[in-house]
Predicted model as a PDB file, atoms N, CA, C, CB and O in Angstrom, pLDDT in the B-factor column:
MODEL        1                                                                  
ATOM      1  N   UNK A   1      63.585  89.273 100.200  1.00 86.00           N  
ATOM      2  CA  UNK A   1      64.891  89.730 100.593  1.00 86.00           C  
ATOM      3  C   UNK A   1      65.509  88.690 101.531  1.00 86.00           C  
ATOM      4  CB  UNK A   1      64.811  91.124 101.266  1.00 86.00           C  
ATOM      5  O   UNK A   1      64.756  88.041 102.257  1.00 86.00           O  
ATOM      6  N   UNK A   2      66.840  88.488 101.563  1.00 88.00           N  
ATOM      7  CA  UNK A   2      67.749  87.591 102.394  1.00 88.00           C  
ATOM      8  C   UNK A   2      67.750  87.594 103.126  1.00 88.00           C  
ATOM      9  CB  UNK A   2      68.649  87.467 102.470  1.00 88.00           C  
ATOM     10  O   UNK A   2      68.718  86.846 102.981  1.00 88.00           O  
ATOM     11  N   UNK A   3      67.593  87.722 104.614  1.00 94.00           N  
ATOM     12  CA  UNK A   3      68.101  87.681 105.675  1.00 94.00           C  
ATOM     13  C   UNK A   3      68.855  87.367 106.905  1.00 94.00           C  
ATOM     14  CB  UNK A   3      67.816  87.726 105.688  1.00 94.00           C  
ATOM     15  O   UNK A   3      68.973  87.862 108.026  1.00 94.00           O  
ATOM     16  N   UNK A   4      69.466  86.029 106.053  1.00 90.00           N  
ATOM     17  CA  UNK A   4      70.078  84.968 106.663  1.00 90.00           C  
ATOM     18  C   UNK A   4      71.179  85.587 107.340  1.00 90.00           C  
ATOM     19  CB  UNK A   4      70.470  83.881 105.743  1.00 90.00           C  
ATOM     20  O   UNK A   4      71.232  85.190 108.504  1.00 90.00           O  
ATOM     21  N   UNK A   5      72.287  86.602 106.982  1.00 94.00           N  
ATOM     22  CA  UNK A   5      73.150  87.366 107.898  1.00 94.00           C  
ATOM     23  C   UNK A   5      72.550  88.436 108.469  1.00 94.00           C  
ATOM     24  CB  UNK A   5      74.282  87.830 107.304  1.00 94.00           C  
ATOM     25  O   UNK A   5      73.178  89.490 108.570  1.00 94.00           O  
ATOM     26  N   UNK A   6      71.411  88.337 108.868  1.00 97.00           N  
ATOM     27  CA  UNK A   6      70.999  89.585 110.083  1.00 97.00           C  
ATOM     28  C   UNK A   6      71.219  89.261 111.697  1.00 97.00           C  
ATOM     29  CB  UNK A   6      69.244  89.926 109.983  1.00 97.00           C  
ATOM     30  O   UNK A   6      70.798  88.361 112.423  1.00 97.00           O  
ATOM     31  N   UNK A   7      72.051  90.384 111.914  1.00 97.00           N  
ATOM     32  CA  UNK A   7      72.133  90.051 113.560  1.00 97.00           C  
ATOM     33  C   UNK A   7      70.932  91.023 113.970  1.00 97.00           C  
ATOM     34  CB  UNK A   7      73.842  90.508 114.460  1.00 97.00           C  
ATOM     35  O   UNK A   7      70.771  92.150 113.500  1.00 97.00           O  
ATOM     36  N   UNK A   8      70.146  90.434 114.885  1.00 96.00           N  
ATOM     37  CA  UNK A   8      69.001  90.594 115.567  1.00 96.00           C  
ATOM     38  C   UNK A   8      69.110  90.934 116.971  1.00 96.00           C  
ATOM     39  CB  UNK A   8      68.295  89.520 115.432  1.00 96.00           C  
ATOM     40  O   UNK A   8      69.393  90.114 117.845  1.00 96.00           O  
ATOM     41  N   UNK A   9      68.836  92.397 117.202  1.00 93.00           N  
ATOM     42  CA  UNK A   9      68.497  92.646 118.644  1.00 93.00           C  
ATOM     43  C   UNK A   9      67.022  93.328 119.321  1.00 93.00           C  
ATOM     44  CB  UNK A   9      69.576  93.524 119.019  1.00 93.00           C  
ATOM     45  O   UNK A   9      66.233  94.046 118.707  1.00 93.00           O  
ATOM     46  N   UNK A  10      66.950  93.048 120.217  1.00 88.00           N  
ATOM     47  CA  UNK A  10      65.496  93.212 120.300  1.00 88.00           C  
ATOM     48  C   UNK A  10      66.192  94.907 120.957  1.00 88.00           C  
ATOM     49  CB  UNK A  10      64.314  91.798 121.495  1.00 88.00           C  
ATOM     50  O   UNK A  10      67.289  95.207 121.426  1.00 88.00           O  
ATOM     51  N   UNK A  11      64.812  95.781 120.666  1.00 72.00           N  
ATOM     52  CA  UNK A  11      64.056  97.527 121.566  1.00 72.00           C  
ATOM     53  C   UNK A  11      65.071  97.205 122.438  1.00 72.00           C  
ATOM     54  CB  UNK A  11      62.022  97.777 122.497  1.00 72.00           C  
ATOM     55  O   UNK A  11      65.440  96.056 122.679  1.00 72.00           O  
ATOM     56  N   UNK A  12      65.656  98.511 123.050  1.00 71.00           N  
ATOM     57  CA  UNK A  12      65.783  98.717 124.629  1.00 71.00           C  
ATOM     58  C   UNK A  12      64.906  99.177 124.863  1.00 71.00           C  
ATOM     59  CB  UNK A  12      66.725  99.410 125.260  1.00 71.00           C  
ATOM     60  O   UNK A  12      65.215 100.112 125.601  1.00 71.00           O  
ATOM     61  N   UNK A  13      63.622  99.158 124.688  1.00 69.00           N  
ATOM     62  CA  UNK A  13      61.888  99.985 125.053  1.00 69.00           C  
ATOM     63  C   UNK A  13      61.227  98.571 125.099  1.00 69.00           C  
ATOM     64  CB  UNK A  13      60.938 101.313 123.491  1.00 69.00           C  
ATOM     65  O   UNK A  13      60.066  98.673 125.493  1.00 69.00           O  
ATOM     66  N   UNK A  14      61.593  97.281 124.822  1.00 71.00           N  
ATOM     67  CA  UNK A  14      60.956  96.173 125.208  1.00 71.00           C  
ATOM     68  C   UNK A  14      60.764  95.936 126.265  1.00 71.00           C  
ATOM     69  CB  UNK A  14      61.327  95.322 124.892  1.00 71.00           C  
ATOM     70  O   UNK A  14      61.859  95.987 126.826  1.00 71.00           O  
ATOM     71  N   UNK A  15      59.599  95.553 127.335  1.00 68.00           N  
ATOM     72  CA  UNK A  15      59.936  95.020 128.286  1.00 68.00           C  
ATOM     73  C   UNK A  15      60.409  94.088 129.077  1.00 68.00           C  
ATOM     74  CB  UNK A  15      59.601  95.115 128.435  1.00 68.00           C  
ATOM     75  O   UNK A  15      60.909  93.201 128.386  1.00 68.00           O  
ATOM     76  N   UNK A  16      60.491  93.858 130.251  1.00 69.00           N  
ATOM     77  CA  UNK A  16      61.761  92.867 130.688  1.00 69.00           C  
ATOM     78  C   UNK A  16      60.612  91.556 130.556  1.00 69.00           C  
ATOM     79  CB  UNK A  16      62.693  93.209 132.639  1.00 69.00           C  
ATOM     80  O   UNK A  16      61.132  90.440 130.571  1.00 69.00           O  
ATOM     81  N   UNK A  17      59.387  91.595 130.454  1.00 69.00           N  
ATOM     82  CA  UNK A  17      58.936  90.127 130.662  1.00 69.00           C  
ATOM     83  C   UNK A  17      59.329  89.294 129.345  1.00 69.00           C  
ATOM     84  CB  UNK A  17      57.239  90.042 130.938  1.00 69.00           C  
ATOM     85  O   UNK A  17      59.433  88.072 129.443  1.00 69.00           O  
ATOM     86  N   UNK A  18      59.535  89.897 128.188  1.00 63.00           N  
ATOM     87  CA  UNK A  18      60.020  89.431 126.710  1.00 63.00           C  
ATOM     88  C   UNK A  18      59.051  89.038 126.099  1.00 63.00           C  
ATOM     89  CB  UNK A  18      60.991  88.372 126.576  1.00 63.00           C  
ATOM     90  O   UNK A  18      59.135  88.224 125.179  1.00 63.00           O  
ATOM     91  N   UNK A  19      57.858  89.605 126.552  1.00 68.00           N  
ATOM     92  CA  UNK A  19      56.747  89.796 125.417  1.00 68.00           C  
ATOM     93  C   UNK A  19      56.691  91.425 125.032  1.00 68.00           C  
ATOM     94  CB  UNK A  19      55.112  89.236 126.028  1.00 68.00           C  
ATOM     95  O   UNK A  19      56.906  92.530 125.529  1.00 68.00           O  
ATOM     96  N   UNK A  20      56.227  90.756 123.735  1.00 73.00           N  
ATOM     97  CA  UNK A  20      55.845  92.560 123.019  1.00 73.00           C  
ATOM     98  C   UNK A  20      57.580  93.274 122.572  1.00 73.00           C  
ATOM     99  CB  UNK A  20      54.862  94.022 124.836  1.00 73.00           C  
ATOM    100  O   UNK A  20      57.867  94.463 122.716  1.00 73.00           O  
ATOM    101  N   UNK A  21      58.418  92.332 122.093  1.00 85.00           N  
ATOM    102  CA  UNK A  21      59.713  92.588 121.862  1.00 85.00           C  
ATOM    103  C   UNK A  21      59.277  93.199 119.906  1.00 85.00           C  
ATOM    104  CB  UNK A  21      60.894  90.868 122.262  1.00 85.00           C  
ATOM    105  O   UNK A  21      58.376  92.993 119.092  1.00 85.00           O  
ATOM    106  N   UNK A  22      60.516  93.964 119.966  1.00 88.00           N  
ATOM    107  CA  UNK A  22      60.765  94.266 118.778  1.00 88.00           C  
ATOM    108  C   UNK A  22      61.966  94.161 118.121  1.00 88.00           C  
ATOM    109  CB  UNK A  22      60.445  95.232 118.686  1.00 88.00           C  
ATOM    110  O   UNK A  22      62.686  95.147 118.274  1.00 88.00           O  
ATOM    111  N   UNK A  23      62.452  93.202 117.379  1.00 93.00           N  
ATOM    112  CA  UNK A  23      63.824  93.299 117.226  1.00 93.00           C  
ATOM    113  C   UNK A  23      64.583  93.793 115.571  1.00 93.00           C  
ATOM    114  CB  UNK A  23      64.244  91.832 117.681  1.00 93.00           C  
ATOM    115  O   UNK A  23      64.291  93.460 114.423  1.00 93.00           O  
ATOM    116  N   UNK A  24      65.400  94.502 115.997  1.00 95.00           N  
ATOM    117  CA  UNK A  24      66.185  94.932 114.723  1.00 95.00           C  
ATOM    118  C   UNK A  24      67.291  94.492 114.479  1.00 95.00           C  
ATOM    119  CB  UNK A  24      66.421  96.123 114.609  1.00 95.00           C  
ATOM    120  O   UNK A  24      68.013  93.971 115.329  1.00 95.00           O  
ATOM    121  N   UNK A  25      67.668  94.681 112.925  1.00 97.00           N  
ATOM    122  CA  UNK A  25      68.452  93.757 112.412  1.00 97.00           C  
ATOM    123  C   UNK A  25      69.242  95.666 111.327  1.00 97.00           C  
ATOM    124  CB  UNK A  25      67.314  91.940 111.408  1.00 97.00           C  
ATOM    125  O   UNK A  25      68.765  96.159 110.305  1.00 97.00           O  
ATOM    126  N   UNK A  26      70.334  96.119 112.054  1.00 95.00           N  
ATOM    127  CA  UNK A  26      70.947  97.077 110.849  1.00 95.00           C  
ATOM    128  C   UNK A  26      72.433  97.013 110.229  1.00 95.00           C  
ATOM    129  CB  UNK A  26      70.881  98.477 111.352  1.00 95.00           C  
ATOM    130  O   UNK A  26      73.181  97.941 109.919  1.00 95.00           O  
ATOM    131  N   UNK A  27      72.595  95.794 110.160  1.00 97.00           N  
ATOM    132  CA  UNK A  27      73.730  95.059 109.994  1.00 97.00           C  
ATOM    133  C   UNK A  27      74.093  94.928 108.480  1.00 97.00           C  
ATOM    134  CB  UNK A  27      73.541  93.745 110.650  1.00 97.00           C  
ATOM    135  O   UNK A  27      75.250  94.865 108.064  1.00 97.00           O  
ATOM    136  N   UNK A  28      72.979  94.896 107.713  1.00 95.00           N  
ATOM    137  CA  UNK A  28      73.208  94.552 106.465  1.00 95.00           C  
ATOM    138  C   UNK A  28      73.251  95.950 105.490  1.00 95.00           C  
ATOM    139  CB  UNK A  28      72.103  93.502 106.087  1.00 95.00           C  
ATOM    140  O   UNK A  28      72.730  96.996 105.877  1.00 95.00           O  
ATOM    141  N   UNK A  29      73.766  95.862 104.507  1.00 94.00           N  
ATOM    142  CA  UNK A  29      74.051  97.261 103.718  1.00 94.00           C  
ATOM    143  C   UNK A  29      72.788  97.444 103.170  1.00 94.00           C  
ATOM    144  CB  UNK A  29      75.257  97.284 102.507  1.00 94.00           C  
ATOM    145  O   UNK A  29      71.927  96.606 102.898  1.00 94.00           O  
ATOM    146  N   UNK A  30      72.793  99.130 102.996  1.00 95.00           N  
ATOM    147  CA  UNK A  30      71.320  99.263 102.247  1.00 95.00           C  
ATOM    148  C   UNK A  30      69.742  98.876 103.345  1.00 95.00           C  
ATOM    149  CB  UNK A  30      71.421  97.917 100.772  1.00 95.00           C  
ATOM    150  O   UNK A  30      68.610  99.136 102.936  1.00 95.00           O  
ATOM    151  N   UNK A  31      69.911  98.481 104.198  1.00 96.00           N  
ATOM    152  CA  UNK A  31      68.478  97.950 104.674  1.00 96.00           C  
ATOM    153  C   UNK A  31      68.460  97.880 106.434  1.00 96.00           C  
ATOM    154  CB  UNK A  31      68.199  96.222 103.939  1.00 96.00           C  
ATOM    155  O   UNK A  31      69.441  97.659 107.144  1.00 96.00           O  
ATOM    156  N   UNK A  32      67.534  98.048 106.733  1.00 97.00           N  
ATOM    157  CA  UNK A  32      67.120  97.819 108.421  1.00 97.00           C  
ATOM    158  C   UNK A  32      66.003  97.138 108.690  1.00 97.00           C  
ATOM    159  CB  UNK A  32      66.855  99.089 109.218  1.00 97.00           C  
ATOM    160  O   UNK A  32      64.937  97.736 108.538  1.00 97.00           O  
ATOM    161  N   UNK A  33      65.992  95.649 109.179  1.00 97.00           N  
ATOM    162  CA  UNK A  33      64.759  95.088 108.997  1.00 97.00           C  
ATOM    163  C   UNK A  33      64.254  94.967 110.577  1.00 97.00           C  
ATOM    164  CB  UNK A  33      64.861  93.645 108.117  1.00 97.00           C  
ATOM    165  O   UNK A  33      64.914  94.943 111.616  1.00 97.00           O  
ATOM    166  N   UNK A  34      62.763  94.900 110.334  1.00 96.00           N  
ATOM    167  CA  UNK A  34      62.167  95.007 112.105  1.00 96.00           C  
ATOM    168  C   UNK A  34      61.419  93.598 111.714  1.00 96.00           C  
ATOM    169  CB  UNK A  34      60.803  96.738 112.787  1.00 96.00           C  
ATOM    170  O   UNK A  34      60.991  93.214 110.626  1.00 96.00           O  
ATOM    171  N   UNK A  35      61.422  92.897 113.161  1.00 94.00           N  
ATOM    172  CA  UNK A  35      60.689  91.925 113.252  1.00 94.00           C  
ATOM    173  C   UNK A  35      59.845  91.565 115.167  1.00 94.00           C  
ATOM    174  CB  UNK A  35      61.795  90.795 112.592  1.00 94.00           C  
ATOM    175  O   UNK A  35      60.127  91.671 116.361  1.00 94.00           O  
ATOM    176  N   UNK A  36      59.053  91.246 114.519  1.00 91.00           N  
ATOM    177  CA  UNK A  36      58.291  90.405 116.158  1.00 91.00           C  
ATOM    178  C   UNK A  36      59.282  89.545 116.470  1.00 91.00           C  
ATOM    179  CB  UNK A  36      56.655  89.308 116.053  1.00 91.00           C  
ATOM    180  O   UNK A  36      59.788  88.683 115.752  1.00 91.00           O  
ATOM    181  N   UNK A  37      59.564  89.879 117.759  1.00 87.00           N  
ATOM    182  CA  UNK A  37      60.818  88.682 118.454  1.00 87.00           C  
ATOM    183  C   UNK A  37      59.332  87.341 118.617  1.00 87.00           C  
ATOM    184  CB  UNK A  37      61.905  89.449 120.778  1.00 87.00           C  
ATOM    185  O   UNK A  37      59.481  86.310 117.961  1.00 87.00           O  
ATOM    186  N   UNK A  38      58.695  87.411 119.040  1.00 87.00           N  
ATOM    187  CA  UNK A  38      57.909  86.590 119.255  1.00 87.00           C  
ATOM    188  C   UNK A  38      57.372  85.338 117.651  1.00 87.00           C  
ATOM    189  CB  UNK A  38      56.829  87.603 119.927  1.00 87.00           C  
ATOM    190  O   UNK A  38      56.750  84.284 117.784  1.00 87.00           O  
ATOM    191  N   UNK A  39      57.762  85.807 116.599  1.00 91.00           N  
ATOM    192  CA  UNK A  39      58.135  85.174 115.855  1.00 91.00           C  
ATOM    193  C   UNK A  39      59.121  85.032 115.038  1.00 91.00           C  
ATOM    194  CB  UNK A  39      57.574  85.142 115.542  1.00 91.00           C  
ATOM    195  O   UNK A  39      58.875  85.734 114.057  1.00 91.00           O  
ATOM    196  N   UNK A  40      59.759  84.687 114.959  1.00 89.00           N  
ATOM    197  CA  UNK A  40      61.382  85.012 114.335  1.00 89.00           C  
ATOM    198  C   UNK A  40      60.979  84.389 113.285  1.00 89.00           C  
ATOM    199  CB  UNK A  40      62.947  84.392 115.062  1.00 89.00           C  
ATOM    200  O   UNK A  40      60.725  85.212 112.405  1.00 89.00           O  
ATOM    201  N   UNK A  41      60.760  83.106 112.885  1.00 91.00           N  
ATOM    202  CA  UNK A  41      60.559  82.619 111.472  1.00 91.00           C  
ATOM    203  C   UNK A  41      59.587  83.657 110.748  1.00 91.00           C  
ATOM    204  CB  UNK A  41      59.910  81.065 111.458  1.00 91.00           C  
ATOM    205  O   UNK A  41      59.783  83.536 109.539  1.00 91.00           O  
ATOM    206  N   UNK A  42      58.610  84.638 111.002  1.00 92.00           N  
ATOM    207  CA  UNK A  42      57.744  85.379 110.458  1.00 92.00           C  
ATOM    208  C   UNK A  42      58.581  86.292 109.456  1.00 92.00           C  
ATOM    209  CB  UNK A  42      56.942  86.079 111.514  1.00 92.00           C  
ATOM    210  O   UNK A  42      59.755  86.244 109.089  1.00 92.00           O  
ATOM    211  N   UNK A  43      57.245  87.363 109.078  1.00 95.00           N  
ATOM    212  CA  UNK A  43      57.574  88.390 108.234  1.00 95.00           C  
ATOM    213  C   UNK A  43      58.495  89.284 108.735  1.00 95.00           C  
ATOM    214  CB  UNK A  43      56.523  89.039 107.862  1.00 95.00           C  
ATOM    215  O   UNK A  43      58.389  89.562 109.929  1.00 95.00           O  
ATOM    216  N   UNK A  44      59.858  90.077 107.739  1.00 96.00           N  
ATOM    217  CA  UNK A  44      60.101  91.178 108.990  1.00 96.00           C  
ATOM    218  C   UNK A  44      59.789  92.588 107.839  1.00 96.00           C  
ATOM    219  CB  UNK A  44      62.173  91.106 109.923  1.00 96.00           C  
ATOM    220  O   UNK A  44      59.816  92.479 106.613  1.00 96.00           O  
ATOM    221  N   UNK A  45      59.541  93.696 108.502  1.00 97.00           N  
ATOM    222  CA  UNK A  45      59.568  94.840 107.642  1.00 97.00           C  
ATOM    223  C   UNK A  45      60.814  94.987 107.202  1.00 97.00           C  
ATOM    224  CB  UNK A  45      59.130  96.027 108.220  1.00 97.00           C  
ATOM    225  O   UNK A  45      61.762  94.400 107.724  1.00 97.00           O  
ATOM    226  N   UNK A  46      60.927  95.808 106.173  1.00 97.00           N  
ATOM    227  CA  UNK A  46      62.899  95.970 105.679  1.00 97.00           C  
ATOM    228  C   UNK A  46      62.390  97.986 105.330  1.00 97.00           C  
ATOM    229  CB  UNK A  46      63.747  94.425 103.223  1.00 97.00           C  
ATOM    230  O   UNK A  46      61.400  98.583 104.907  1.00 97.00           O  
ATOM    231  N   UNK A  47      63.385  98.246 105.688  1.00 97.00           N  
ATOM    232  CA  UNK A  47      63.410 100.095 105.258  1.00 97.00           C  
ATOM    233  C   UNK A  47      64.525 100.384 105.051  1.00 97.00           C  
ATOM    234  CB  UNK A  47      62.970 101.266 106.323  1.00 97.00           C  
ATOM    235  O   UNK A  47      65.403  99.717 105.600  1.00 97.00           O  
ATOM    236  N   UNK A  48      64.781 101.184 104.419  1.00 97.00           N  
ATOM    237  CA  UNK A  48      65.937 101.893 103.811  1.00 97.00           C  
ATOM    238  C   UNK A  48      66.514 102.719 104.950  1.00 97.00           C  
ATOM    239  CB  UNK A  48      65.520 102.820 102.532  1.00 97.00           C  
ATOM    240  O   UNK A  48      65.811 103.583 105.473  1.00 97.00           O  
ATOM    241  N   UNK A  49      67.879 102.474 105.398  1.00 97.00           N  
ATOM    242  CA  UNK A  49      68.387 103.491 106.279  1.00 97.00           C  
ATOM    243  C   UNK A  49      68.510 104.836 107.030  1.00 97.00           C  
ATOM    244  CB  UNK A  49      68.855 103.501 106.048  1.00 97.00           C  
ATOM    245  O   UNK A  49      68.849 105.189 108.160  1.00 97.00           O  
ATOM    246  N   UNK A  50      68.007 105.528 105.697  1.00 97.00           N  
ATOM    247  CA  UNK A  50      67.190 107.070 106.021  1.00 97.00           C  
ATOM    248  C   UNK A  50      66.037 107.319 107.078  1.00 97.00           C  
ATOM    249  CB  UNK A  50      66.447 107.525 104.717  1.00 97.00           C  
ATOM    250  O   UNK A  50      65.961 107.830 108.195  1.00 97.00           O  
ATOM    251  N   UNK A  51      64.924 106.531 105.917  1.00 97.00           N  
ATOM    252  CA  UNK A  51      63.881 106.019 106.378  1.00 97.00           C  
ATOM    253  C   UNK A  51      63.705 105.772 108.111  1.00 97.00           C  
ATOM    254  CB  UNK A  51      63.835 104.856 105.606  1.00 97.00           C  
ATOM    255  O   UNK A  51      63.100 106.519 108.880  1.00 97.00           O  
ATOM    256  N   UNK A  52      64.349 104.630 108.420  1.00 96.00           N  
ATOM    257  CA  UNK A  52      64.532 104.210 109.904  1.00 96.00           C  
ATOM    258  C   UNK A  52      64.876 105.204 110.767  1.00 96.00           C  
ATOM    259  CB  UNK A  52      65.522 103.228 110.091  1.00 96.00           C  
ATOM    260  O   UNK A  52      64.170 105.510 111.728  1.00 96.00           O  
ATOM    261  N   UNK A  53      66.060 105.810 110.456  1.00 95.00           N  
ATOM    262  CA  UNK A  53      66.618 106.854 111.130  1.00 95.00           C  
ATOM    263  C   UNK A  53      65.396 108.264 111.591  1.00 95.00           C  
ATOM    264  CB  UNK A  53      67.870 107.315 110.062  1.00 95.00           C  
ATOM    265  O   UNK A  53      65.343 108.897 112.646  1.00 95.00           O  
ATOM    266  N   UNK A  54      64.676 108.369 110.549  1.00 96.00           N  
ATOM    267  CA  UNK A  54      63.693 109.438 110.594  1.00 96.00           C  
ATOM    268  C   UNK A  54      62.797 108.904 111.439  1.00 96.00           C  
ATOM    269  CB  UNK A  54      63.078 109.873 109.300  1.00 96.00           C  
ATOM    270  O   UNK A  54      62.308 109.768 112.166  1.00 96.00           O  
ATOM    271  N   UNK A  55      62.231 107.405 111.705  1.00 94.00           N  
ATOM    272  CA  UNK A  55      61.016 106.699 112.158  1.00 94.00           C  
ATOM    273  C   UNK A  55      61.151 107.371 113.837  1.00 94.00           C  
ATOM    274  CB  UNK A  55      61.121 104.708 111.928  1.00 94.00           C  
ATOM    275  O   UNK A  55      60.508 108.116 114.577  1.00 94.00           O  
ATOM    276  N   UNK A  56      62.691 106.402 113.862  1.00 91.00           N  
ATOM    277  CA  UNK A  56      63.354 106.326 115.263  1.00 91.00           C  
ATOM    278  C   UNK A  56      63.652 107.808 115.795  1.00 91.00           C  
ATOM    279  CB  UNK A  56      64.803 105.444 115.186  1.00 91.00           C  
ATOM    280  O   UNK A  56      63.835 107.742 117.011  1.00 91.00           O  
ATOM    281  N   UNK A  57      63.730 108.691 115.477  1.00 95.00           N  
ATOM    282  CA  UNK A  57      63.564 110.379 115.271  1.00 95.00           C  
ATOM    283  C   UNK A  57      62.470 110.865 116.454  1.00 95.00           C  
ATOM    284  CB  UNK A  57      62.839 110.830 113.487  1.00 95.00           C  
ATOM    285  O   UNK A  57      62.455 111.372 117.576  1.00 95.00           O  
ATOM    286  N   UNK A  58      61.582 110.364 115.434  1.00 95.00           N  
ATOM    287  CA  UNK A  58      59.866 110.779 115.391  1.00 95.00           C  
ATOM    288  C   UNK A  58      59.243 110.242 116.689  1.00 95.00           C  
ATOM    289  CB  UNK A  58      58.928 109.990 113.977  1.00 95.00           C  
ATOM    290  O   UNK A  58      58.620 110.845 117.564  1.00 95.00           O  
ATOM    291  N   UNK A  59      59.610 108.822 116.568  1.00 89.00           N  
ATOM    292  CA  UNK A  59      59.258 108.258 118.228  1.00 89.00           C  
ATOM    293  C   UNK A  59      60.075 108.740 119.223  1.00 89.00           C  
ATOM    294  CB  UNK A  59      59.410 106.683 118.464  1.00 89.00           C  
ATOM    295  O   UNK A  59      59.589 108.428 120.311  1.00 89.00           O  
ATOM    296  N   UNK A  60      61.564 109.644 119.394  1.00 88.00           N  
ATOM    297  CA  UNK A  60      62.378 109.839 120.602  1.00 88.00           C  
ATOM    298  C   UNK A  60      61.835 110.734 120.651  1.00 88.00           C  
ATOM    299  CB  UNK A  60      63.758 109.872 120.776  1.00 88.00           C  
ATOM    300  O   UNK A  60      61.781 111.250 121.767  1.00 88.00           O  
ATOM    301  N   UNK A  61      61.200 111.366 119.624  1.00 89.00           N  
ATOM    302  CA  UNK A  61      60.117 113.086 120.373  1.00 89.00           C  
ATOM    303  C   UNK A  61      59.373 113.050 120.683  1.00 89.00           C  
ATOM    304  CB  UNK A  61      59.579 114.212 119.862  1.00 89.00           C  
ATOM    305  O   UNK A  61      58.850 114.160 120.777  1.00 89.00           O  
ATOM    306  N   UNK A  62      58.467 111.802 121.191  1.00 83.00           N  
ATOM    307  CA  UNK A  62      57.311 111.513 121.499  1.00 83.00           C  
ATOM    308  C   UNK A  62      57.100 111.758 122.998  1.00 83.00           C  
ATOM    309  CB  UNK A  62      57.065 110.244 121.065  1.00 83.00           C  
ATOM    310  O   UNK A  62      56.006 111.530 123.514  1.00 83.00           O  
TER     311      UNK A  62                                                      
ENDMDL                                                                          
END                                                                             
């Protein structure tokens, strides 16, 4: 998958030292991709909009 127009922001649950970042990208139609800020050239996960929404759900009830 493309990713070249993803704007990337890292967690507001990251901490301030900027390790252990998580950054998301929900900019693009159809898709929400997560990636390790700590590697940006790496792999990123991609999920379907629903999907994410339910993830991000599940962890605010935690």
């Amino acid at each position: 998958m493309d990713l070249t127009g993803a704007r990337w922001r890292k967690s507001t649950r990251s901490g301030p030292d900027g390790g252990n970042c998580v950054e998301v990208a929900d900019n693009l139609p159809g898709v929400v991709a997560v990636r390790d800020s700590k590697d940006p050239g790496g792999p990123a996960l991609t999920f379907e909009p629903a999907v994410w929404r339910a993830f991000v759900a599940t962890v605010a009830r935690r």
